[in-house]
C-alpha positions as CSV (number, residue, x, y, z in Angstrom):
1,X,108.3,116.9,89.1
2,X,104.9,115.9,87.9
3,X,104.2,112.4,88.3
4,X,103.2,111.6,85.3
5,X,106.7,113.1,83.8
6,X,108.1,110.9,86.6
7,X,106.2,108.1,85.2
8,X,107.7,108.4,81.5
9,X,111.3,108.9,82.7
10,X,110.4,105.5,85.1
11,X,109.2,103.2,82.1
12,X,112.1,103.8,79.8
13,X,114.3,103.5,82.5
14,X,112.6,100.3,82.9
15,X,112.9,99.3,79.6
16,X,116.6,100.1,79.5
17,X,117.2,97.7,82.4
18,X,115.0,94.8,81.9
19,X,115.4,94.1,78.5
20,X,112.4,92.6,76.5
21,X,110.3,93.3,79.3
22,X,106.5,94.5,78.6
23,X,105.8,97.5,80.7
24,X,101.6,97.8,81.3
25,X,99.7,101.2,82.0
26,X,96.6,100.0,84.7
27,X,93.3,102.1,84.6
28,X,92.9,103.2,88.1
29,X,89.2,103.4,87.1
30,X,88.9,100.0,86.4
31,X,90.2,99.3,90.0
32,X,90.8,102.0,92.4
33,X,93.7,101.8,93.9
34,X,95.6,99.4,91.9
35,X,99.3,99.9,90.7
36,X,100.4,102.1,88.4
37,X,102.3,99.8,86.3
38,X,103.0,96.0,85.5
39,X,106.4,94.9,84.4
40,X,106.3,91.3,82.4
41,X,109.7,90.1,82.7
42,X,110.1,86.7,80.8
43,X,108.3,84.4,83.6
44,X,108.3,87.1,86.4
45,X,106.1,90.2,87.1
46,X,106.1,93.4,89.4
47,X,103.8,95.9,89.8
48,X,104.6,99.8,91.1
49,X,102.5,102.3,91.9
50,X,104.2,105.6,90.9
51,X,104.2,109.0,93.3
52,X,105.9,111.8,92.4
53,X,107.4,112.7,95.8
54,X,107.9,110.3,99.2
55,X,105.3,112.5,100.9
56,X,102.2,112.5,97.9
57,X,99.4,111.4,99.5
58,X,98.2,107.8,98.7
59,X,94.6,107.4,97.9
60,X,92.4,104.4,99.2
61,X,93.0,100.4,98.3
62,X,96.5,101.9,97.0
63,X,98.8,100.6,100.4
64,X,95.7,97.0,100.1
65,X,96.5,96.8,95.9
66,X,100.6,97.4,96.8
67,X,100.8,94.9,99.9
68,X,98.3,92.5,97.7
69,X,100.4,91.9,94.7
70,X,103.7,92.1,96.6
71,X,102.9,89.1,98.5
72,X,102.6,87.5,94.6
73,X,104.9,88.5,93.7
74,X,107.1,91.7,93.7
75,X,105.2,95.3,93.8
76,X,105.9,98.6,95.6
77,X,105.5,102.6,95.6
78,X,107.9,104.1,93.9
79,X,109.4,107.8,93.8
80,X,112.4,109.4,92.9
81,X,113.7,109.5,96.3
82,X,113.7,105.2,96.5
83,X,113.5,104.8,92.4
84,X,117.4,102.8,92.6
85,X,116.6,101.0,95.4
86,X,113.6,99.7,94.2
87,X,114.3,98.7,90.6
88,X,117.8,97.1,92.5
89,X,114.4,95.0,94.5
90,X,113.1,94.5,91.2
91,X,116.1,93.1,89.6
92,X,116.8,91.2,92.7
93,X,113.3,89.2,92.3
94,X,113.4,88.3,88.6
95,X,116.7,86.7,89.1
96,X,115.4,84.1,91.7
């Protein structure tokens, strides 16, 4: 699966389960290497960084960007192989 397809499926997934939550598109050219996505869930926040397999490569500041933001708040890589588990995290951390 491409990862952008992945991408798509993963937002309205996101929508579905968080409702009223704002999903964000970042420009990786504005930053390199920062997530993929914000989620804006009422007064919480996470950020993923999509791949479309466990084994895509990661490119530079990505793991920095990830680790960063997830010491914020909540962010992580996220593939279809760990999509359940993470939006279970997710959910986990906007309920605290």
């Amino acid at each position: 699966m491409l990862e952008s397809k992945f991408q798509a499926q993963l937002i309205k997934k996101i929508k579905d389960r968080f409702e009223g939550a704002i999903v964000l598109k970042n420009d990786s050219s504005y930053i390199q290497g920062i997530p993929d996505l914000l989620i804006l869930c009422n007064d919480r926040w996470a950020a993923l960084e999509c791949k479309k397999s466990k084994t895509a490569s990661r490119r530079p500041n990505q793991e920095y960007y990830v680790s960063k933001m997830n010491d914020m708040s909540f962010a992580s890589f996220i593939y279809p192989e760990n999509e359940e588990e993470v939006l279970d995290a997710i959910q986990r951390s906007f309920a605290t």
